[in-house]
mmCIF file of the N, C-alpha and C atoms, coordinates in Angstrom:
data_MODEL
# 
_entry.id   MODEL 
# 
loop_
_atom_site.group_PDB 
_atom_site.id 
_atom_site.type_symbol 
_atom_site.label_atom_id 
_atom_site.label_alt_id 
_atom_site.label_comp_id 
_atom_site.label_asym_id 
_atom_site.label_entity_id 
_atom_site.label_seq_id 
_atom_site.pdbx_PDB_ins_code 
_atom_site.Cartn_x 
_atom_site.Cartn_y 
_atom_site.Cartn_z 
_atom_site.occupancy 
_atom_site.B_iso_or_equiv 
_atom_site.pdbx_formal_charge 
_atom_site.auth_seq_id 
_atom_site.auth_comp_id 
_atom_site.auth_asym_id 
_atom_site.auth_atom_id 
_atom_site.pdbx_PDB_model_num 
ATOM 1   N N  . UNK A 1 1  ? 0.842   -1.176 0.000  1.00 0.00 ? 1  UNK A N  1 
ATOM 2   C CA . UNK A 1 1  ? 0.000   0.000  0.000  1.00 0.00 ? 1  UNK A CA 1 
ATOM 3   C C  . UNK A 1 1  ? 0.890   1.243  0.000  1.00 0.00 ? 1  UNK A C  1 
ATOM 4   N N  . UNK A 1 2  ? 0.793   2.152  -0.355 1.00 0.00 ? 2  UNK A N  1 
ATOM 5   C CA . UNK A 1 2  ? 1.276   3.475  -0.533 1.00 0.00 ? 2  UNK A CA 1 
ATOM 6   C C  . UNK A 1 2  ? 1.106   4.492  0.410  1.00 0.00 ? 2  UNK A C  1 
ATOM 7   N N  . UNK A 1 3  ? 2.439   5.236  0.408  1.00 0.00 ? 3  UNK A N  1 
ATOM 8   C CA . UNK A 1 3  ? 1.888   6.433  1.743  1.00 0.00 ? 3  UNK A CA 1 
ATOM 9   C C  . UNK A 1 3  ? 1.820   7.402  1.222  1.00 0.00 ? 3  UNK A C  1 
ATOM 10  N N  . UNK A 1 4  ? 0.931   7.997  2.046  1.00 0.00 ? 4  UNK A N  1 
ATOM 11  C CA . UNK A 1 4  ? 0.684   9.391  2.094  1.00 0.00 ? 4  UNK A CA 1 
ATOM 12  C C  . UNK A 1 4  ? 0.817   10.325 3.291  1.00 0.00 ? 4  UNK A C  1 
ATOM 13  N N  . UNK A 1 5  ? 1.016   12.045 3.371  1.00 0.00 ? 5  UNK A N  1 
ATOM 14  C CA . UNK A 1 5  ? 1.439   12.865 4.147  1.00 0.00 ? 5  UNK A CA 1 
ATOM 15  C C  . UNK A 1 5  ? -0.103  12.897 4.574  1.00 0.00 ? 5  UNK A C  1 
ATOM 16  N N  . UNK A 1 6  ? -0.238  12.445 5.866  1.00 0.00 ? 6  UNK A N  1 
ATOM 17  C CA . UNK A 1 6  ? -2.288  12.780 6.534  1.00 0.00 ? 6  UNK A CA 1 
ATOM 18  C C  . UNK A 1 6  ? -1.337  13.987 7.483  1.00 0.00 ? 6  UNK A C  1 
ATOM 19  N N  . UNK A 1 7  ? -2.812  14.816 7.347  1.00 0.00 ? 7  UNK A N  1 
ATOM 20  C CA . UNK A 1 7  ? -2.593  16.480 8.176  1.00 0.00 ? 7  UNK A CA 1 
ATOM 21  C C  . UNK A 1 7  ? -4.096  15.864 8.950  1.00 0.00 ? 7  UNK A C  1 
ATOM 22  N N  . UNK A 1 8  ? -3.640  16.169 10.648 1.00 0.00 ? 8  UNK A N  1 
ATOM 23  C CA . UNK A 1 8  ? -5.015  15.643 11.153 1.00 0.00 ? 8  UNK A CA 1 
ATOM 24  C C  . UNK A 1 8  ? -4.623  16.883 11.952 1.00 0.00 ? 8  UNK A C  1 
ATOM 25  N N  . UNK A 1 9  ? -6.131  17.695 12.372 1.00 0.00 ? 9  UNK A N  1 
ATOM 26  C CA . UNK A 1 9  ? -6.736  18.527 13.213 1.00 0.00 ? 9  UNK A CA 1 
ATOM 27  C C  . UNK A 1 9  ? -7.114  17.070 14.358 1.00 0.00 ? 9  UNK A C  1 
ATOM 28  N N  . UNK A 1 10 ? -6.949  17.924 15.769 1.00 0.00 ? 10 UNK A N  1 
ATOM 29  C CA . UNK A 1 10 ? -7.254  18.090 17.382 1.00 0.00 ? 10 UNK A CA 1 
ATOM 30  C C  . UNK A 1 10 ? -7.678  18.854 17.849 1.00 0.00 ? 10 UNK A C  1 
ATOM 31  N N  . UNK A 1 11 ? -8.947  18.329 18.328 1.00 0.00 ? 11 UNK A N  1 
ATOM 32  C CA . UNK A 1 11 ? -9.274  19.652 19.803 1.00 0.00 ? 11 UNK A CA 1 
ATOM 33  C C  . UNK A 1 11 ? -8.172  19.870 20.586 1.00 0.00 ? 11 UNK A C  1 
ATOM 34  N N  . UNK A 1 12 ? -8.023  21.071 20.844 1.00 0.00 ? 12 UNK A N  1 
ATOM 35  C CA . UNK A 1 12 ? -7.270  21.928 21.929 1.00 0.00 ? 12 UNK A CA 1 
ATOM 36  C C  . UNK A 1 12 ? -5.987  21.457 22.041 1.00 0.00 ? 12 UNK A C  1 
ATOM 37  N N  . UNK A 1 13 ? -5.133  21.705 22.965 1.00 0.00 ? 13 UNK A N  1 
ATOM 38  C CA . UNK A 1 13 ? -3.630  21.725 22.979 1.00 0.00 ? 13 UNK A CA 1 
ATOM 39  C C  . UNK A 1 13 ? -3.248  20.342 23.049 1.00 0.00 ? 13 UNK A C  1 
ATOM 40  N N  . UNK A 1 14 ? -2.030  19.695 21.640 1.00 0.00 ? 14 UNK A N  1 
ATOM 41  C CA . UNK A 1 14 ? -1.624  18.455 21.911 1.00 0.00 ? 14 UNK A CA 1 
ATOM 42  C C  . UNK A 1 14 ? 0.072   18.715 21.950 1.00 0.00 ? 14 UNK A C  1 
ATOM 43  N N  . UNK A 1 15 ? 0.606   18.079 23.512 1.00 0.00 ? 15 UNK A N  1 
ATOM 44  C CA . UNK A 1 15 ? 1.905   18.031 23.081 1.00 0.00 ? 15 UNK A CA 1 
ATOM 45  C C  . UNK A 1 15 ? 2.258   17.043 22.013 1.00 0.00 ? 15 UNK A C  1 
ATOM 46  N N  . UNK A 1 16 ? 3.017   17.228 20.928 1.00 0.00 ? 16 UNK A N  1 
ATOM 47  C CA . UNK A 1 16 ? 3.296   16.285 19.841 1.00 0.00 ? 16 UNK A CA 1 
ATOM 48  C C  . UNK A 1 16 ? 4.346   15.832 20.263 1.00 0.00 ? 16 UNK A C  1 
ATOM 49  N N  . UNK A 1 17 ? 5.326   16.295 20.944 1.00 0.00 ? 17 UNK A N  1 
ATOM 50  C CA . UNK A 1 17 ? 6.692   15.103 21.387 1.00 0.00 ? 17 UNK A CA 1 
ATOM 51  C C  . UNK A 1 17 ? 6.264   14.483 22.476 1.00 0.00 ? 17 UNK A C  1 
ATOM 52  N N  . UNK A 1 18 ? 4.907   14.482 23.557 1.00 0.00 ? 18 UNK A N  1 
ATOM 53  C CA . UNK A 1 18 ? 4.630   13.377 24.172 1.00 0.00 ? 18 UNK A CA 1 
ATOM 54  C C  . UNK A 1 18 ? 3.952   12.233 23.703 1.00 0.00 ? 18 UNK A C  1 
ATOM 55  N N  . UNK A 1 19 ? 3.266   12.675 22.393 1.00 0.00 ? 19 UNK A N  1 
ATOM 56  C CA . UNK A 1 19 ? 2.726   11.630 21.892 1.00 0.00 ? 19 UNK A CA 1 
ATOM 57  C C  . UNK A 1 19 ? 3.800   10.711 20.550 1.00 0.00 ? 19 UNK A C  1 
ATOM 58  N N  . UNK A 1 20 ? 4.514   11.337 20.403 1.00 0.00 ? 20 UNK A N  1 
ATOM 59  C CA . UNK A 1 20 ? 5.811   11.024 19.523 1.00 0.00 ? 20 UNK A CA 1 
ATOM 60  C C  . UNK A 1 20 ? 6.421   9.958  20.599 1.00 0.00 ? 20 UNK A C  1 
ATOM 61  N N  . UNK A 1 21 ? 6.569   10.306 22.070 1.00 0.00 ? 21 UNK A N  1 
ATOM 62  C CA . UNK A 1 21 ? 7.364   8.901  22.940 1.00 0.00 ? 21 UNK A CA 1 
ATOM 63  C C  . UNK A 1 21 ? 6.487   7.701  22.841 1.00 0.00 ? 21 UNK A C  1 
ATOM 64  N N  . UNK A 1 22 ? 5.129   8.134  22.606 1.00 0.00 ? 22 UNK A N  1 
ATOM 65  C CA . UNK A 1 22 ? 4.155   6.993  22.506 1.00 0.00 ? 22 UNK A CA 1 
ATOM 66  C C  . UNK A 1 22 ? 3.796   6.056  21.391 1.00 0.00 ? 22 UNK A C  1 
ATOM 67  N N  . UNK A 1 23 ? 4.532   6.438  20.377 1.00 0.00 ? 23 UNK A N  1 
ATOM 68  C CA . UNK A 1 23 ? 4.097   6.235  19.014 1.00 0.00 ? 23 UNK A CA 1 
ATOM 69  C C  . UNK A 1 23 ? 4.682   5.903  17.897 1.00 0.00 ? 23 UNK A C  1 
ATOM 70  N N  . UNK A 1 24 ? 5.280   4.730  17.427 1.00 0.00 ? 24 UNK A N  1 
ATOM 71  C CA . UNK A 1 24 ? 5.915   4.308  16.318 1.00 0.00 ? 24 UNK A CA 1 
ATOM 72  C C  . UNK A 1 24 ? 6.153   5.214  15.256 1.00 0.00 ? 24 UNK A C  1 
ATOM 73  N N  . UNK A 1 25 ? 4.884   6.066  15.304 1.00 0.00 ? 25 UNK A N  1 
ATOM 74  C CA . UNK A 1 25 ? 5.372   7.096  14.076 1.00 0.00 ? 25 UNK A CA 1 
ATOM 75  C C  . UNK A 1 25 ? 6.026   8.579  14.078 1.00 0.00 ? 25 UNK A C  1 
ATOM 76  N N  . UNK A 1 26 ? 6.183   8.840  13.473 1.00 0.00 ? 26 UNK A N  1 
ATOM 77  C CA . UNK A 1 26 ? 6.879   10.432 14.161 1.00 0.00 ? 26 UNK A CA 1 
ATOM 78  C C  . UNK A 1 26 ? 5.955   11.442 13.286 1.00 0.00 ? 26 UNK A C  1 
ATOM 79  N N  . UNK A 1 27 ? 5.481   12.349 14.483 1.00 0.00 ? 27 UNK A N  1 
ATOM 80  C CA . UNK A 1 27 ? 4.581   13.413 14.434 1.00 0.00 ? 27 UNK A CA 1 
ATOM 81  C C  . UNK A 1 27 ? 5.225   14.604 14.210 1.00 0.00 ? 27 UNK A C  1 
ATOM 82  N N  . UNK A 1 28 ? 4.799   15.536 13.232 1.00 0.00 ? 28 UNK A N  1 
ATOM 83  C CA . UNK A 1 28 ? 5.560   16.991 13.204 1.00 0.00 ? 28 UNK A CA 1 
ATOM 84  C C  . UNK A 1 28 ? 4.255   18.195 13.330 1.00 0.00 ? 28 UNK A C  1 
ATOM 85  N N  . UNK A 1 29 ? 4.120   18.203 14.193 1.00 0.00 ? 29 UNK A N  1 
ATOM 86  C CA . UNK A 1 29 ? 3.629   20.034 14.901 1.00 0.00 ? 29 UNK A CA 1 
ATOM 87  C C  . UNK A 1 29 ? 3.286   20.839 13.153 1.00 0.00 ? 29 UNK A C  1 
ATOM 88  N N  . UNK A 1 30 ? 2.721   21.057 13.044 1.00 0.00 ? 30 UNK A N  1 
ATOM 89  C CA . UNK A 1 30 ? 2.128   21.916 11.807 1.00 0.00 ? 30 UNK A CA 1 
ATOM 90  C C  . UNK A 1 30 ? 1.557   23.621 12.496 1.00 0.00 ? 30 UNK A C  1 
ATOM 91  N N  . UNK A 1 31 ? 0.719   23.655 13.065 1.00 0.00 ? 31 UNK A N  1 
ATOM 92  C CA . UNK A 1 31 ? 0.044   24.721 13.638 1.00 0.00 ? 31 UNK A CA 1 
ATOM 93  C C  . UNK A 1 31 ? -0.828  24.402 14.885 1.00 0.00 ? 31 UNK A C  1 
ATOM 94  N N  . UNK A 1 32 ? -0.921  25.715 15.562 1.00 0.00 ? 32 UNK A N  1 
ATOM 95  C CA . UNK A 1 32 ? -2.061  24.896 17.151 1.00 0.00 ? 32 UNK A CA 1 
ATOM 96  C C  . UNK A 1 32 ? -1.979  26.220 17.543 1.00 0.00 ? 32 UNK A C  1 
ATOM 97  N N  . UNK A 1 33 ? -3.424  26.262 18.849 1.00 0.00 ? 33 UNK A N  1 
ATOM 98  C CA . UNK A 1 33 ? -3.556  26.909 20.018 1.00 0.00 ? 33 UNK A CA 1 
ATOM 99  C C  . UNK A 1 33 ? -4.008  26.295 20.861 1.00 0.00 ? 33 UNK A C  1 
ATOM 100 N N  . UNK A 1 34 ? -4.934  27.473 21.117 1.00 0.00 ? 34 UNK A N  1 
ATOM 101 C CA . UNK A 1 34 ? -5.639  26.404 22.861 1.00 0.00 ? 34 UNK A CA 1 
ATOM 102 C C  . UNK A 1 34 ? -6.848  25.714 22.146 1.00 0.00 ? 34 UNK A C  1 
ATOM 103 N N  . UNK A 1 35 ? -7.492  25.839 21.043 1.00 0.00 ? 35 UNK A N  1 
ATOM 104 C CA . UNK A 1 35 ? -8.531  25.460 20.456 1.00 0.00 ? 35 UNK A CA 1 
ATOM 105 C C  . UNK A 1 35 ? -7.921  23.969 19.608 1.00 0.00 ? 35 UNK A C  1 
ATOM 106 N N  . UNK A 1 36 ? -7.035  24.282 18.602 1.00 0.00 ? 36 UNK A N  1 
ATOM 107 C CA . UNK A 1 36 ? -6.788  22.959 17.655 1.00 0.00 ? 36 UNK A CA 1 
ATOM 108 C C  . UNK A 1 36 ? -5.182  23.244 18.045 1.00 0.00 ? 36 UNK A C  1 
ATOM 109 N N  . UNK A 1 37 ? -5.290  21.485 17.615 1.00 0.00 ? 37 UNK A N  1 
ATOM 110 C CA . UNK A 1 37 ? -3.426  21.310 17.200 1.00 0.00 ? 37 UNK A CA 1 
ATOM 111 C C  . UNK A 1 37 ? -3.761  20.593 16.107 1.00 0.00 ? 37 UNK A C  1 
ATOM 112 N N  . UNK A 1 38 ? -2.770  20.830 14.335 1.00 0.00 ? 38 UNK A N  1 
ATOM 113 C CA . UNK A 1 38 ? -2.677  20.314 13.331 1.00 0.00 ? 38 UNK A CA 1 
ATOM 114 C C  . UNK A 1 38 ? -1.251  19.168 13.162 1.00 0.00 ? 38 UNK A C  1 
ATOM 115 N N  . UNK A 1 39 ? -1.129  18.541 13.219 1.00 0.00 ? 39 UNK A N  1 
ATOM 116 C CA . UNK A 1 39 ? -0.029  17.807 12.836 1.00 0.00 ? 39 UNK A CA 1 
ATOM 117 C C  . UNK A 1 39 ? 0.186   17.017 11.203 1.00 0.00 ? 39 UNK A C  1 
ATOM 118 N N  . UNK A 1 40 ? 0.827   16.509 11.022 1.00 0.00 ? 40 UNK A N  1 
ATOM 119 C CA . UNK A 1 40 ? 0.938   16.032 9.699  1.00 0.00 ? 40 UNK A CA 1 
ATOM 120 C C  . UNK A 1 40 ? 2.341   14.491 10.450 1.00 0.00 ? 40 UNK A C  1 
ATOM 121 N N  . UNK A 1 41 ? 1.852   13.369 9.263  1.00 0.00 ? 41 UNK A N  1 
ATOM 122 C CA . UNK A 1 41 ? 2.551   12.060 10.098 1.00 0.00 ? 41 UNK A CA 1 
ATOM 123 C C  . UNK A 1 41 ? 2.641   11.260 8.416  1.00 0.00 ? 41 UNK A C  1 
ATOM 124 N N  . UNK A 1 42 ? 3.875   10.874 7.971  1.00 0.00 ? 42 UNK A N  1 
ATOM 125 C CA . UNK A 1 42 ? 3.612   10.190 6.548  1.00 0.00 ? 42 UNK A CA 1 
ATOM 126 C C  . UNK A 1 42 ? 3.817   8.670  6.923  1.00 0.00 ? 42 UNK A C  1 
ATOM 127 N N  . UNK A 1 43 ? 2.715   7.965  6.292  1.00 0.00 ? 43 UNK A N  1 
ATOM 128 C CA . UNK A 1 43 ? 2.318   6.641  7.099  1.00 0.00 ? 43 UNK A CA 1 
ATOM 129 C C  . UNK A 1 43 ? 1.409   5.951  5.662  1.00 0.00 ? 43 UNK A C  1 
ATOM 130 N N  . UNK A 1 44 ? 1.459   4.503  5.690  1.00 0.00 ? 44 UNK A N  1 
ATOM 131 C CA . UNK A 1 44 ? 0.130   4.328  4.834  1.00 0.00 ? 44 UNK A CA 1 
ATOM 132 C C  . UNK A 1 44 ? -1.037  4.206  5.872  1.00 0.00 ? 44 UNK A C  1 
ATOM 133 N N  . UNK A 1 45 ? -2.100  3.918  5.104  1.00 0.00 ? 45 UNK A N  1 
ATOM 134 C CA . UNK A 1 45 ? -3.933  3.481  5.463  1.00 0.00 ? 45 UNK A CA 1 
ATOM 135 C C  . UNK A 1 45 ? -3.602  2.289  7.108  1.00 0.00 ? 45 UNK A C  1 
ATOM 136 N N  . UNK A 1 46 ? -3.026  1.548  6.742  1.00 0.00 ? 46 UNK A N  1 
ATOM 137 C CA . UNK A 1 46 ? -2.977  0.816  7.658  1.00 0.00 ? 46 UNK A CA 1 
ATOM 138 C C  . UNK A 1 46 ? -2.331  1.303  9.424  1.00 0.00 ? 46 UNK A C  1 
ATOM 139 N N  . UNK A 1 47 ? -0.889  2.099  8.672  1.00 0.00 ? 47 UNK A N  1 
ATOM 140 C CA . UNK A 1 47 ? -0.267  3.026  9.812  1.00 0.00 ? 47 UNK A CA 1 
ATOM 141 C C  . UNK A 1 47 ? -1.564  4.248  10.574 1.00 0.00 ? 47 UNK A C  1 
ATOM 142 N N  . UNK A 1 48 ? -2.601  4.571  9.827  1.00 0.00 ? 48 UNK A N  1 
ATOM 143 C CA . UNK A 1 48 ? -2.844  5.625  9.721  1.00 0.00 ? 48 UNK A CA 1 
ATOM 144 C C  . UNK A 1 48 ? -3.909  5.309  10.820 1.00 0.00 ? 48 UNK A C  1 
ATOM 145 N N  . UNK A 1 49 ? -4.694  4.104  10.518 1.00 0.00 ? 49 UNK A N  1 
ATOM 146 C CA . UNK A 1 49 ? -5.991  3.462  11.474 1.00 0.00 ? 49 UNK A CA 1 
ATOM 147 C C  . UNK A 1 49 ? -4.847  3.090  12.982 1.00 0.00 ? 49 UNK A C  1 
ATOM 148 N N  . UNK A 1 50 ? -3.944  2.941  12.961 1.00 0.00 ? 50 UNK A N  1 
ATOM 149 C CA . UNK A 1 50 ? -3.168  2.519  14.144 1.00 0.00 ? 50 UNK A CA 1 
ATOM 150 C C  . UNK A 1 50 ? -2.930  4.079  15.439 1.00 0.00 ? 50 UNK A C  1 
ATOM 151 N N  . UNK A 1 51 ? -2.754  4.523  14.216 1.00 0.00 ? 51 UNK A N  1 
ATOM 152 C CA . UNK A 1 51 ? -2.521  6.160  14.884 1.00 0.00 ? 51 UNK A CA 1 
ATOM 153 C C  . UNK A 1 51 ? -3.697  6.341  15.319 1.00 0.00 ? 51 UNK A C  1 
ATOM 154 N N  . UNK A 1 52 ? -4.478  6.323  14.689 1.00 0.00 ? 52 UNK A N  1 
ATOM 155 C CA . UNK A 1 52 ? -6.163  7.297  14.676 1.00 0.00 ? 52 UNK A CA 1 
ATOM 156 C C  . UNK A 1 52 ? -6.829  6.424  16.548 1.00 0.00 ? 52 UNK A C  1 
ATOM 157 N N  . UNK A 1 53 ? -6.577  5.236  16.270 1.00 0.00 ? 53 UNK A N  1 
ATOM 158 C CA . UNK A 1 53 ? -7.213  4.033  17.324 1.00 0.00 ? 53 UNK A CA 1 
ATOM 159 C C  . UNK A 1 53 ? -6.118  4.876  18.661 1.00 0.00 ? 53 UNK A C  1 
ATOM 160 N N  . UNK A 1 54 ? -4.926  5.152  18.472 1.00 0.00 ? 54 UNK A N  1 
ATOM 161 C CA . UNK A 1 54 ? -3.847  5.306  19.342 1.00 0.00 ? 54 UNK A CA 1 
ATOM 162 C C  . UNK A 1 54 ? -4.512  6.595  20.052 1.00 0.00 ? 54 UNK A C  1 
ATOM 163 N N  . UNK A 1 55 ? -4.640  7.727  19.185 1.00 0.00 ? 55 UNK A N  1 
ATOM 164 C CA . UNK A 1 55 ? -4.799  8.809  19.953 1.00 0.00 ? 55 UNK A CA 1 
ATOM 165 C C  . UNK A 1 55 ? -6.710  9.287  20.108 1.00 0.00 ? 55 UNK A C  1 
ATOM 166 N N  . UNK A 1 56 ? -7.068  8.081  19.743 1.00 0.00 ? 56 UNK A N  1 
ATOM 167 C CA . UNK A 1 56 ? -8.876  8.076  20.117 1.00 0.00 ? 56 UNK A CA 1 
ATOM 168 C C  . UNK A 1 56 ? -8.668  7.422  21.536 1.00 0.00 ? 56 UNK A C  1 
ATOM 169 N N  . UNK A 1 57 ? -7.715  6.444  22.069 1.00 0.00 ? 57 UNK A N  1 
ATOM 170 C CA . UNK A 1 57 ? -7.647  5.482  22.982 1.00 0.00 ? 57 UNK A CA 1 
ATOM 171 C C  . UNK A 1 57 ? -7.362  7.008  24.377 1.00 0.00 ? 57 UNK A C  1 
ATOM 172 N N  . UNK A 1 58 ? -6.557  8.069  23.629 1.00 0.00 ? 58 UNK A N  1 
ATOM 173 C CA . UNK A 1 58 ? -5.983  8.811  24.883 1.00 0.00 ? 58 UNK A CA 1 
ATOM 174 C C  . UNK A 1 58 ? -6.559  9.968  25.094 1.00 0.00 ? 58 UNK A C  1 
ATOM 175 N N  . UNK A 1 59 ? -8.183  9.590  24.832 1.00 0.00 ? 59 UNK A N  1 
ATOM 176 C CA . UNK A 1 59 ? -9.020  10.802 24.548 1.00 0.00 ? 59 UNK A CA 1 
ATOM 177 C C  . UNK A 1 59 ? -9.016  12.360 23.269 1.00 0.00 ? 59 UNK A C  1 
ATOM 178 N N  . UNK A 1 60 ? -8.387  12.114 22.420 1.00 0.00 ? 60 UNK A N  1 
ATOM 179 C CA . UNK A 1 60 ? -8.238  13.375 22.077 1.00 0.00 ? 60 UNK A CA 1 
ATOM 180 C C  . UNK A 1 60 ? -9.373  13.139 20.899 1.00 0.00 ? 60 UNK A C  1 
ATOM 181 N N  . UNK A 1 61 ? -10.208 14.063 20.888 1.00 0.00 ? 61 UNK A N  1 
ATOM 182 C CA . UNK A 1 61 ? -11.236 14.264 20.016 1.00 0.00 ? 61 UNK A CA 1 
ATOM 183 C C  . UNK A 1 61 ? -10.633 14.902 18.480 1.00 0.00 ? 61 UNK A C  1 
ATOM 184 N N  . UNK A 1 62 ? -11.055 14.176 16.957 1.00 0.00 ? 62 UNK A N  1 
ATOM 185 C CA . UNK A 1 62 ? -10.480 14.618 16.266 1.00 0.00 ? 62 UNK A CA 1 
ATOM 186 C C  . UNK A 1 62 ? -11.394 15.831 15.302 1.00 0.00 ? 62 UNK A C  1 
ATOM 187 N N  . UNK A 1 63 ? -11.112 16.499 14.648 1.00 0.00 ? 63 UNK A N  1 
ATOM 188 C CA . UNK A 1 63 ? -11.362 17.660 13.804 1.00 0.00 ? 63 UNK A CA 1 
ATOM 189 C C  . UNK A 1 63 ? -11.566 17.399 12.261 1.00 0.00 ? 63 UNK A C  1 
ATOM 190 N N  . UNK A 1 64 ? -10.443 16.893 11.871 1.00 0.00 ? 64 UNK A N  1 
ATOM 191 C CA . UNK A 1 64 ? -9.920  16.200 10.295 1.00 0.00 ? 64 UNK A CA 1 
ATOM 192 C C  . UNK A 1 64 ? -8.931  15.274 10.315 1.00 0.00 ? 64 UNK A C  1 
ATOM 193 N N  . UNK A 1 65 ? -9.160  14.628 9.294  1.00 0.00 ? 65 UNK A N  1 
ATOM 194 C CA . UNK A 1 65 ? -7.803  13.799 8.666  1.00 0.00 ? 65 UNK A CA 1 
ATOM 195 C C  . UNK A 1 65 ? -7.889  13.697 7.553  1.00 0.00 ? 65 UNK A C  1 
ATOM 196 N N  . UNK A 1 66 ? -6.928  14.596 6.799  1.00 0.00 ? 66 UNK A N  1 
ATOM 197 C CA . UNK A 1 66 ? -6.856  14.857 5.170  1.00 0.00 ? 66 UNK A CA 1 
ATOM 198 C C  . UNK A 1 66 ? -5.484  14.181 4.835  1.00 0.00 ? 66 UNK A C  1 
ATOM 199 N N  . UNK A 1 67 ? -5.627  13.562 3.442  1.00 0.00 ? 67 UNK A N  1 
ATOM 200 C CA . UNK A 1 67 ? -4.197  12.968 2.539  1.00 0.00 ? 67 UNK A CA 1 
ATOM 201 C C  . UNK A 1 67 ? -3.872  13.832 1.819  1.00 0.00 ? 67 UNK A C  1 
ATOM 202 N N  . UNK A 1 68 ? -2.598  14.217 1.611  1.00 0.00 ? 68 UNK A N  1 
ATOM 203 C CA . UNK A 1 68 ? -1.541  14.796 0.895  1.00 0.00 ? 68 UNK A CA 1 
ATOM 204 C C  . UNK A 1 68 ? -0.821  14.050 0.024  1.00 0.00 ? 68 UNK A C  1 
ATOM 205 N N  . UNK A 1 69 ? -1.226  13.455 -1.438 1.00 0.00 ? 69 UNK A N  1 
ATOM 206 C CA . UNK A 1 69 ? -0.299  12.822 -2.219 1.00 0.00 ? 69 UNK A CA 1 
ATOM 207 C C  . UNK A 1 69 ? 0.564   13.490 -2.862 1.00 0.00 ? 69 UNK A C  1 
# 
């Protein structure tokens, strides 16, 4: 399967290097406040449901998850 760059919106403030110690994949900080944090993570479909399950598991409510080919 093929990867792609996903840009996912979060409610309100996410540290991304605490969830980076948590997480096989590596997260890069895009934009945020106290309302959203945007990150972007290049992963395929399969990486992508692993993430999504990962940070639904640690409460964080999501916004979007858009692909970047």
């Amino acid at each position: 399967m093929n990867s792609c760059v996903y840009h996912i919106q979060l409610c309100g403030q996410v540290d991304v290097e605490e969830v980076n110690e948590m997480s096989p994949l590596f997260l890069v900080r895009e934009k945020g406040d106290k309302e959203m944090t945007q990150f972007s993570v290049r992963t395929d479909q399969s990486g992508l449901v692993g993430l999504l399950r990962h940070l639904h598991g640690l409460g964080f409510v999501f916004l979007s998850v858009n692909c970047e080919r």
